[in-house]
C-alpha positions, 0 to 999 in steps of 0.5 A: 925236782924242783921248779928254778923259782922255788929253787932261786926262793930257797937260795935267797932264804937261805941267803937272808937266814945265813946272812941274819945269823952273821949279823946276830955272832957279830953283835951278840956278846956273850957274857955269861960264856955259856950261850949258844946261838944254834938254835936263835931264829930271831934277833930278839932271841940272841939275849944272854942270861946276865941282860936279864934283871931277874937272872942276875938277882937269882945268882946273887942270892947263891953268891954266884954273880957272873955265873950261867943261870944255868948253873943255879941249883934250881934250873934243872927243877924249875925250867926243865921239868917236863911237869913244871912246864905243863902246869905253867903253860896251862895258864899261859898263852902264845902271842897269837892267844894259843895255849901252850897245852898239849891236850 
């Protein structure tokens, strides 16, 4: 069982956390129509593909403007390649300086 402090902490986190991702639905604007916030921890990560420069450029190439980055034909390949990752992770490192290596 647990004690009433940590019981009133877990209350008040979930509290903050339910009360943070109200505040991101309300103020994230999708445009894109394929985001999703399930699994968004921070503000900061509540960005649709069509705020980034770099995602817009790659679906004007392919004379798809508007669409989800998703939709490119080179996605899947390049982002969701369990090998692609690793050799990319292998050269980079968190913000607290860890490698992303599973080793």
């Amino acid at each position: 069982m647990f004690s009433r402090s940590l019981t009133y902490s877990i209350a008040i986190y979930s509290c903050e956390t339910y009360s943070r991702a109200i505040g991101m639905l309300q103020s994230f604007r999708c445009k894109c129509s394929s985001c999703s916030l399930e699994f968004v921890v921070t503000p900061d990560e509540c960005r649709c593909c069509s705020e980034v420069d770099r995602c817009l450029e790659k679906m004007e190439e392919i004379d798809m403007e508007g669409a989800c980055i998703t939709t490119h034909s080179g996605f899947d390949t390049v982002c969701l390649n369990t090998w692609v990752l690793q050799t990319a992770g292998a050269g980079l490192k968190t913000r607290w300086n860890k490698s992303y290596s599973t080793n």
